[in-house]
N, C-alpha and C positions, 0 to 999 in steps of 0.2 A: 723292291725286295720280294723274292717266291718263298712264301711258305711250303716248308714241306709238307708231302703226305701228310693227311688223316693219322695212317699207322704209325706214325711219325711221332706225331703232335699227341696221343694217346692209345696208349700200346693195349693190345686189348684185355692182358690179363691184372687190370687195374680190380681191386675190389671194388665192392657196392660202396662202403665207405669212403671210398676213395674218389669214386668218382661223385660223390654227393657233397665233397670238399671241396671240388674245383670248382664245381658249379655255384655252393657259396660262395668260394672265393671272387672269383671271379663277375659276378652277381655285384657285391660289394663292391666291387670298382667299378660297374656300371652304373649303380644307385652315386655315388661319391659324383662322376663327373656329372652326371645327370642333374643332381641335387644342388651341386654347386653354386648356383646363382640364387638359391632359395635360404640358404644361410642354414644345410643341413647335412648333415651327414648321413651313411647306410648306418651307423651304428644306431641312430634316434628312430628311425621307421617304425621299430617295430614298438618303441614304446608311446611314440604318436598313436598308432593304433591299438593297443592296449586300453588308454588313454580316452580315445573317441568311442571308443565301444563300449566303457560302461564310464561315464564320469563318475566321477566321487571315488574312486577306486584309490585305493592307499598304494604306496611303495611298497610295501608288505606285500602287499598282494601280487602286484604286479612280478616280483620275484619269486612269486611261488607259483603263478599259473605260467610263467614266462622259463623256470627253473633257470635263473639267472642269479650272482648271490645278490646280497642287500647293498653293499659296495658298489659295485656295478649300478646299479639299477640307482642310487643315490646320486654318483655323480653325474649317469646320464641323464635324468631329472633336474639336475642343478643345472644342466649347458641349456635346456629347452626352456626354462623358467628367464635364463640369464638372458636366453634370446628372443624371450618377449611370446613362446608358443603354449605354456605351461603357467598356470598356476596353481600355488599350494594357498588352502585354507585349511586350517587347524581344527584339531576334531573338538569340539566343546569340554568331552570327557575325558578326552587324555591328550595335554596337553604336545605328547611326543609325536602325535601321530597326523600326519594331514593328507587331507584328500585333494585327489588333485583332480582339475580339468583344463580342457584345451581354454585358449582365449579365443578372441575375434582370429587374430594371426594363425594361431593353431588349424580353429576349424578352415581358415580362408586355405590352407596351405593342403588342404587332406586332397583336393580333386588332383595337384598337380603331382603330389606322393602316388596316388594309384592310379593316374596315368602314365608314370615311372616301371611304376611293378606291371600292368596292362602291356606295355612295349616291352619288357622284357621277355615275359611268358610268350608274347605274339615272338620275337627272336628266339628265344633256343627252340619251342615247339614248332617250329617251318619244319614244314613235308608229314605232320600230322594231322591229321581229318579231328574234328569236331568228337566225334566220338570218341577216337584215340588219347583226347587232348584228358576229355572227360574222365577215360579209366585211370588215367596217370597219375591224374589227382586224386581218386580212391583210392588208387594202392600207393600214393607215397601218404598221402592223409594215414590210411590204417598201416603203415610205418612208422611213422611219429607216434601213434598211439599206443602202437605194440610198445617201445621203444619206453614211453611214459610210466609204462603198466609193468615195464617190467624193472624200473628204479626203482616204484613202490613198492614191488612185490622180495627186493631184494635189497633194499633201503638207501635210504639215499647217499649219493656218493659225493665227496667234497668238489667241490662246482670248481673247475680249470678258469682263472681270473681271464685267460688268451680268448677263449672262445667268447664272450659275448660283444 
């Protein structure tokens, strides 16, 4: 089967939002088949890393630096705990609230997640130089941030359950 053209496949007057959706999208289904044999899903990635970067870190939290709601973030902690990569221990003080870390499985499982996301970034960035690769990541990084700063500055909006 030929694919069509490039102009074809994406027409050029796509917005910036627009095209920063396919590219998740699509992302997601390469983490999905990737991950498949590791008992994970794109949707647990990023709270595996949440996760490994600071243990003891609460679902509270995780929702708030993640801006995902507490729903969300609850039950995709229940699927990583259920499968053996996540556990909760309970905070002594309040009894509602637990801190979670990776297990053995968890951290054993982190090399094969960022060599997932390492081949991807090496797939969409082909025919970019080193340097190129580098600005890309400053200015979509100070996107994300702008993007952050300006929820805060305009208060927070109720979190689309779709998106995370």
């Amino acid at each position: 089967m030929n694919c069509p053209p490039d102009r074809e496949l994406l027409p050029p007057e796509i917005p910036f939002a627009g095209l920063i959706s396919i590219i998740h999208r699509l992302h997601a289904i390469y983490q999905n088949n990737e991950a498949r044999g590791l008992g994970l899903t794109a949707g647990q990635f990023p709270f595996l890393f949440h996760i490994a970067h600071r243990p003891d870190i609460t679902q509270d939290e995780i929702a708030e630096q993640a801006h995902i709601d507490k729903g969300t973030v609850a039950r995709a902690v229940k699927k990583l705990e259920d499968g053996g990569f996540v556990r909760r221990s309970p905070d002594p003080r309040n009894r509602r609230r637990y801190f979670l870390a990776l297990t053995k499985k968890g951290n054993a499982t982190l090399p094969a997640i960022i060599e997932i996301e390492r081949a991807w970034e090496n797939l969409i960035s082909a025919g970019l130089s080193e340097a190129e690769r580098a600005r890309l990541h400053e200015d979509v990084y100070r996107l994300a941030k702008n993007s952050i700063e300006q929820i805060r500055i305009c208060g927070e909006v109720e979190v689309d359950h779709d998106v995370a």
